[in-house]
TIMIGU-979632 format. One record per residue (C-alpha): residue in one letter; x, y, z. Coordinates in steps of 0.2 Angstrom, whole numbers, padded with zeros to 4 digits, always signed. Layout:
<recs>
AXYZ ...
</recs>
This chain:
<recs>
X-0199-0007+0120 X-0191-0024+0120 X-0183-0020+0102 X-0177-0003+0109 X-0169-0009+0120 X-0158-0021+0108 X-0156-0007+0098 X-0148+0004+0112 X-0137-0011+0118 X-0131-0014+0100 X-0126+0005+0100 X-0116+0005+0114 X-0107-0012+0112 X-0105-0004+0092 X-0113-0019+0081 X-0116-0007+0069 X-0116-0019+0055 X-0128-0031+0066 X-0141-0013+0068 X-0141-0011+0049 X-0147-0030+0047 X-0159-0030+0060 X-0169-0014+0052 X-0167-0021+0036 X-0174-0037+0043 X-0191-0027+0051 X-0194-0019+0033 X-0193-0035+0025 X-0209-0048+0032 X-0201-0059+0020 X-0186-0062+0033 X-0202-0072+0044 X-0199-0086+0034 X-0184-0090+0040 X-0178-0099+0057 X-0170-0090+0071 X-0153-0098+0068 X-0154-0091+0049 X-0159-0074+0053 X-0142-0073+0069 X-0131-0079+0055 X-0138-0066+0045 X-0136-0052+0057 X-0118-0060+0063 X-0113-0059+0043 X-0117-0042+0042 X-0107-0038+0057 X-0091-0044+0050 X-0095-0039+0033 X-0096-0020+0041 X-0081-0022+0051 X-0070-0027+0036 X-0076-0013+0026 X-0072-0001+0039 X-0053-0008+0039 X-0051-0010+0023 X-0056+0009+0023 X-0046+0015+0038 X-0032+0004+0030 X-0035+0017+0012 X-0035+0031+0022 X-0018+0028+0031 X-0010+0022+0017 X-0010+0042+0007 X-0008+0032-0011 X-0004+0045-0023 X-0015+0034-0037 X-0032+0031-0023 X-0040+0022-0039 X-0025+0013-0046 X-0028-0005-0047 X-0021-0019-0052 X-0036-0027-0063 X-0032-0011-0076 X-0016-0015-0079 X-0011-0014-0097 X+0002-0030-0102 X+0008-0022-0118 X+0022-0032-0125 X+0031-0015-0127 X+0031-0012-0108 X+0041-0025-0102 X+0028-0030-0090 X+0028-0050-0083 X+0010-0057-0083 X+0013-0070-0073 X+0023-0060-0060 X+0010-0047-0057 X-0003-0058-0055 X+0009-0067-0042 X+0013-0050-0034 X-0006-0048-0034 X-0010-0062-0022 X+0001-0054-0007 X+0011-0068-0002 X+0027-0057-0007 X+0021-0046+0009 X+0019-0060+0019 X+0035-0071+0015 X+0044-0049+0016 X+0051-0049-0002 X+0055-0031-0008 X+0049-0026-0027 X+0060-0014-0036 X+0050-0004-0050 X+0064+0006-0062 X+0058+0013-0079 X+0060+0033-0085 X+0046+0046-0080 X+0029+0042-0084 X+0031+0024-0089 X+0019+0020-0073 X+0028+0016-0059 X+0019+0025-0047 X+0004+0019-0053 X+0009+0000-0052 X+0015+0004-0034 X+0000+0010-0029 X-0010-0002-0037 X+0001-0016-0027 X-0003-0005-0012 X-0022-0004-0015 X-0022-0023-0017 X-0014-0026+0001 X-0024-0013+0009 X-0039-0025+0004 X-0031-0039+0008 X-0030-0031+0029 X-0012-0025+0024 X-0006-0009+0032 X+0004+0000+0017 X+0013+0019+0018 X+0017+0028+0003 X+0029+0042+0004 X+0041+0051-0011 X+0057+0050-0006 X+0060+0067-0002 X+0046+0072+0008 X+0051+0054+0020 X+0068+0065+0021 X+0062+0080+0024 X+0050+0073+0038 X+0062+0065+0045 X+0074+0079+0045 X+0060+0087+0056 X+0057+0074+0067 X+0076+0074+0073 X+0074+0090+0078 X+0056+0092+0089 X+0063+0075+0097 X+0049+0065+0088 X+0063+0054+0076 X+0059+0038+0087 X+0042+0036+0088 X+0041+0040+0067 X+0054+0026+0063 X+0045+0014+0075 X+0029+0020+0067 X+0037+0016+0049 X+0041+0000+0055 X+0027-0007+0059 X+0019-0004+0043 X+0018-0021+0033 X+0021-0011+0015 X+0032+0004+0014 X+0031+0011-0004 X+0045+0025-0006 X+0042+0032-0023 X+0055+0043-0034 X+0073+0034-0027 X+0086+0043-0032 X+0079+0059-0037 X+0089+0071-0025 X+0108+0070-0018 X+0107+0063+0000 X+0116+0072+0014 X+0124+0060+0027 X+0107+0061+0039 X+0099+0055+0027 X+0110+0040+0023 X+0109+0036+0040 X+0091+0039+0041 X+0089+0028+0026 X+0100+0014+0036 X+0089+0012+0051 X+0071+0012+0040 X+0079-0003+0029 X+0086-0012+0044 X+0069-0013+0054 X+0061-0021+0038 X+0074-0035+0034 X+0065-0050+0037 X+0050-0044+0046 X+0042-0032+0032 X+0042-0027+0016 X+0046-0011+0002 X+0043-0004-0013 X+0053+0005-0023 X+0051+0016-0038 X+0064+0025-0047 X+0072+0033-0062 X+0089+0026-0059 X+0092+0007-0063 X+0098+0000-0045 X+0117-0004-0055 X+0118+0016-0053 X+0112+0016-0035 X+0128+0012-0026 X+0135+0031-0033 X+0119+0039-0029 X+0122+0034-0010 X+0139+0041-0012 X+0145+0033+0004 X+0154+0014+0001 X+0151+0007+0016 X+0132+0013+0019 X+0130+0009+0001 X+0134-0008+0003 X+0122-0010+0018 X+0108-0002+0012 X+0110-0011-0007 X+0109-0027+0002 X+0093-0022+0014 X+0085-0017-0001 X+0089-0029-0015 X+0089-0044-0005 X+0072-0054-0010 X+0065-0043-0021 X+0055-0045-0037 X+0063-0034-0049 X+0055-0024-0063 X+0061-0014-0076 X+0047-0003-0086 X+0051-0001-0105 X+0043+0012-0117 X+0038+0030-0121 X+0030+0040-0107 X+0012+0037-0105 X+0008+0054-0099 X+0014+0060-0116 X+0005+0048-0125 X-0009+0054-0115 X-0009+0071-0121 X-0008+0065-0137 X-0020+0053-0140 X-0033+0063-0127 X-0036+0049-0118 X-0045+0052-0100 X-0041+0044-0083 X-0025+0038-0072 X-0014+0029-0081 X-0011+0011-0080 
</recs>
């Protein structure tokens, strides 16, 4: 009765983590061995153990990655790519996040960089980062929505607040003057306080005429290319070389 008791208490304060021990510990008679302060530490490890899965989960979740199993441990260096070894692993650690550098990833279609953004985003959703990805012109088109059922506040300070922005395919459509605008005020809540990925076609020499607007060109270039780790993708498409060589799986 006593041990139902605990059980039901543990329930309601949500130990999960600390239940699943202590049933694992009444099918093992081995666990008799050991003190009472071994078999707490046990049950307290298992707690936290449970709770950081469960962020690191919620974090996933949140984060709508385009590439969920993109990772940065398949990466393929080769010398054709024009990928830095050094730098990824150094990008791989996080503490761009935390010091809120930018990386910008340009290259043609299908060299990867959506997949090496997501990858960078799966590693700081494990590392308790809170990361958003979002193409370009669906964050455009939501936000076009948002200005008009009154919601364009709350979505920006929602936006904000994420530690990893990833906007992927930059400089795939003309931008109308909302969404220069629009584009402005994300970039300005992250200077300094947060960071962003961006993926795109267009080298950032061309971005100043995609922008189309001189002034807000000027102030968004400098949001975004100020502190960032920049790299350029080289070589043929991978998802050609795909479907040419048969090969299965995401592409690193």
């Amino acid at each position: 009765m006593l041990l139902q008791q605990t059980l039901d208490i543990l329930h309601e304060l949500r130990l999960h983590g600390m239940i699943i021990a202590l049933e694992e510990q009444l099918a093992n008679p081995a666990i008799a061995a050991l003190s009472f302060e071994e078999r707490l530490g046990l049950l307290v490890d298992r707690e936290r153990t449970h709770r950081e899965n469960k962020r690191i989960k919620r974090l996933l979740r949140d984060a709508k990655l385009r590439t969920t199993q993109a990772c940065l441990e398949d990466l393929r260096f080769d010398a054709s790519r024009g990928l830095d070894k050094p730098l990824m692993a150094t990008l791989g650690t996080c503490q761009w996040i935390r010091s809120h550098q930018n990386v910008i990833l340009t290259g043609a279609t299908g060299c990867g960089k959506t997949w090496i953004a997501c990858a960078l985003g799966n590693t700081a959703c494990r590392q308790g980062i809170s990361v958003y990805y979002v193409r370009a012109p669906r964050l455009f088109e939501e936000l076009n929505v948002a200005h008009g059922d009154g919601t364009y506040v709350k979505r920006l300070q929602a936006i904000a607040k994420t530690d990893l922005l990833i906007i992927d395919d930059w400089g795939l459509a003309p931008l109308t003057q909302r969404d220069r605008t629009d584009l402005l005020e994300i970039l300005d809540d992250r200077v300094g306080s947060r960071s962003t990925i961006i993926t795109s076609q267009l080298p950032p020499d061309h971005w100043h005429a995609w922008i189309n607007d001189p002034t807000l060109a000027d102030a968004i270039l400098d949001r975004v290319l100020h502190a960032s780790h920049r790299i350029a993708l080289k070589g043929e498409s991978l998802r050609r070389r795909k479907a040419s060589t048969k090969e299965k799986g995401d592409l690193p």
